[in-house]
C-alpha positions, 0 to 999 in steps of 0.5 A: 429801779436806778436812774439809767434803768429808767432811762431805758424803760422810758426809751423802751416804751417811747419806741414801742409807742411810736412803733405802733403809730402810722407813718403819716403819724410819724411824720406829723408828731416829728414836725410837731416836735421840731417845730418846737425845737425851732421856736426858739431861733429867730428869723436870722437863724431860720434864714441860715439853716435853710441857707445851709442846706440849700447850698448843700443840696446844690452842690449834691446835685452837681456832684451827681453822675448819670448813669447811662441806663435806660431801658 
């Protein structure tokens, strides 16, 4: 087996794996690993990315039109 052929084996049986996991799983084995991914930046870094984001949500949210449904 070659390296690219492994390559997919492991992907083909990571995704079966986490296929087989509940959602709530999922989820905390997904903050689990991004919490790893954010052990590496610093308290400024941190502020930025949620700055970020939340001048993105803002301006989705005033971008958004109502609908005039209703029942």
């Amino acid at each position: 087996m070659d390296k690219n052929e492994l390559e997919e084996l492991r992907y083909d049986v990571a995704h079966y794996l986490l296929s087989r996991m509940s959602k709530g799983s999922q989820f905390q084995y997904a903050l689990d690993r991004m919490l790893q991914l954010c052990d590496s930046y610093d308290e400024k870094e941190l502020k930025e990315i949620l700055a970020q984001d939340s001048k993105a949500n803002m301006k989705n949210h005033l971008r958004k039109k109502k609908s005039g449904g209703g029942f």
